[in-house]
ROSEDREN-325047 format. One record per residue (C-alpha): x, y negated, z negated. Coordinates in nm, 2 decimals, always signed. Layout:
BEGIN
+--------+--------+--------+
!      X !      Y !      Z !
+--------+--------+--------+
!      X !      Y !      Z !
...
+--------+--------+--------+
This chain:
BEGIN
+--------+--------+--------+
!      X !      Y !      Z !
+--------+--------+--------+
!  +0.53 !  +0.36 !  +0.98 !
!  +0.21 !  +0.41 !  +1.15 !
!  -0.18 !  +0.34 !  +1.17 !
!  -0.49 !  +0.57 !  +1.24 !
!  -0.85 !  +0.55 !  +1.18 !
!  -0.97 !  +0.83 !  +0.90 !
!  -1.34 !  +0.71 !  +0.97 !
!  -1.50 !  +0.43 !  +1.10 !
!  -1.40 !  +0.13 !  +0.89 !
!  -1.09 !  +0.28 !  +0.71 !
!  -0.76 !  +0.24 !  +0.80 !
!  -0.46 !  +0.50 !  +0.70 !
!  -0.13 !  +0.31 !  +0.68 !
!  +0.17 !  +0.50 !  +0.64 !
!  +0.52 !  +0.34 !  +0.49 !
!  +0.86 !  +0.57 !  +0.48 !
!  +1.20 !  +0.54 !  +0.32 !
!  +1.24 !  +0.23 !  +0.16 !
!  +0.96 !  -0.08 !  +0.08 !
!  +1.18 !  -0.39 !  +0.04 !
!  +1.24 !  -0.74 !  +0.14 !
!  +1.41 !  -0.57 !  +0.47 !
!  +1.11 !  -0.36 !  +0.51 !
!  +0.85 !  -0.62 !  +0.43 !
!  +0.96 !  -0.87 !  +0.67 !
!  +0.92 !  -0.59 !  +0.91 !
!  +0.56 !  -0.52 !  +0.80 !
!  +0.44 !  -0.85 !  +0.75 !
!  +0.32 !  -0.78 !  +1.07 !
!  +0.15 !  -0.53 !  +1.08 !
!  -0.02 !  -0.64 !  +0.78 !
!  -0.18 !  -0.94 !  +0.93 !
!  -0.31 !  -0.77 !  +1.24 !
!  -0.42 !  -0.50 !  +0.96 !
!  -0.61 !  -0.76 !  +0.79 !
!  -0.72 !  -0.93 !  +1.09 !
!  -0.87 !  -0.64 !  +1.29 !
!  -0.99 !  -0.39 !  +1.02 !
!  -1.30 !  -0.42 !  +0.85 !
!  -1.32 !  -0.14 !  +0.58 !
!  -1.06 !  +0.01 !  +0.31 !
!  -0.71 !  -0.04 !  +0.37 !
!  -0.55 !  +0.29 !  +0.23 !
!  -0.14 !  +0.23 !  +0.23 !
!  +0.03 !  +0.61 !  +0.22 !
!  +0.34 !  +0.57 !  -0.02 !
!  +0.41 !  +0.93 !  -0.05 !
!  +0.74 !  +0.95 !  +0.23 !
!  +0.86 !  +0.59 !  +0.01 !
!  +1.16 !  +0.66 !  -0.18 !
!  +1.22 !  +0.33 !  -0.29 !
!  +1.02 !  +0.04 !  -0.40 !
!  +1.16 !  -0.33 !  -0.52 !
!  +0.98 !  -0.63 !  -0.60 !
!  +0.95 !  -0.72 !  -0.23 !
!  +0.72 !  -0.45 !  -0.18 !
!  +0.54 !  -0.50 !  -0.47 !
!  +0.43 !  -0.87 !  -0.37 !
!  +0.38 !  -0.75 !  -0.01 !
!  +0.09 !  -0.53 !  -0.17 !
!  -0.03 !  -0.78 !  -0.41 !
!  -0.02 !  -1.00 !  -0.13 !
!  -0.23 !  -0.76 !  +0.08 !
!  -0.46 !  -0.68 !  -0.21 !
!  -0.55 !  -1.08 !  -0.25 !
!  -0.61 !  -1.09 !  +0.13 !
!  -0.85 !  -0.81 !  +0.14 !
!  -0.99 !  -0.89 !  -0.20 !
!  -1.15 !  -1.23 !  -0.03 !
!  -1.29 !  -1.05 !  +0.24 !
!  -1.47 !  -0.80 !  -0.04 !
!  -1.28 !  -0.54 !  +0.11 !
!  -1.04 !  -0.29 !  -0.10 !
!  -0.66 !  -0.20 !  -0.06 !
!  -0.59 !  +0.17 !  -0.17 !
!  -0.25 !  +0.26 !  -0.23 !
!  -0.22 !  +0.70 !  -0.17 !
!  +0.02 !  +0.94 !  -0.25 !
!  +0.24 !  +0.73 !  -0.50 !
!  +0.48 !  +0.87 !  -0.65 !
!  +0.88 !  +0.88 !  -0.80 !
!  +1.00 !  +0.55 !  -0.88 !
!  +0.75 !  +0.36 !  -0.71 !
!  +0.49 !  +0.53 !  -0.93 !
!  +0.69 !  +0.46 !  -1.22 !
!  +0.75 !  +0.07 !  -1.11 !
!  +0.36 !  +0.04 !  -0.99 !
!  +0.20 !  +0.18 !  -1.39 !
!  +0.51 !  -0.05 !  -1.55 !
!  +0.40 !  -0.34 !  -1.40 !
!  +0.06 !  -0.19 !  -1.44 !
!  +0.00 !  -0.28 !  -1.06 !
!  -0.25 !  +0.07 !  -1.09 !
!  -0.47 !  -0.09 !  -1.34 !
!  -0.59 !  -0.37 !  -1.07 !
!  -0.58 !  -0.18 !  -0.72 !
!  -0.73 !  +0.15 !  -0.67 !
!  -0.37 !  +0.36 !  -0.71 !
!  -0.39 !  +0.76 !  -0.60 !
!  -0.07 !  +0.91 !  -0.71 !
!  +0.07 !  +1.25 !  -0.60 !
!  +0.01 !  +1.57 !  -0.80 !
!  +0.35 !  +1.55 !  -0.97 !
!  +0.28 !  +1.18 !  -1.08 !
!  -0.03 !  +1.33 !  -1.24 !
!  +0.16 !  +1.63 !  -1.42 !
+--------+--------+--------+
């Protein structure tokens, strides 16, 4: 897990191996001082996630509703494997701004 500024406002957040209620209590957070001390997009790097449950899935929705009601926007990068499939069958994608990986796309 880690954070860097791409430009100004946005924030890059990385998340590896697995996203679930183990991993969310741990990122909980970092997601609030995320929320708290960013002010532009909030791009989430799932490509290094191997496994996603539905822990990590409300941890995002979660996120997204936060951000949402400060008009900002929650990207979610580099999706792919069974969190891409879990994300478009729960048709997460269809609400937040979802960039899957090249394969995903194939």
């Amino acid at each position: 897990m880690n954070a860097q500024t791409l430009e100004k406002q946005d924030i890059n957040f990385g998340i590896t191996g697995y996203f679930d209620a183990q991993t969310v209590s741990a990122l909980e957070e970092d997601f609030q001082t995320l929320v708290k001390e960013s002010k532009g997009r909030l791009i989430i790097d799932l490509s290094a996630v191997d496994f996603m449950d539905s822990s990590g899935i409300g941890s995002i929705v979660f996120l997204y509703k936060r951000l949402k009601a400060q008009n900002r926007e929650l990207v979610l990068s580099g999706v792919n494997g069974q969190p891409a499939r879990l994300i478009q069958s729960l048709r997460v994608d269809k609400t937040i701004t979802t960039e899957f990986s090249e394969q995903e796309q194939a």
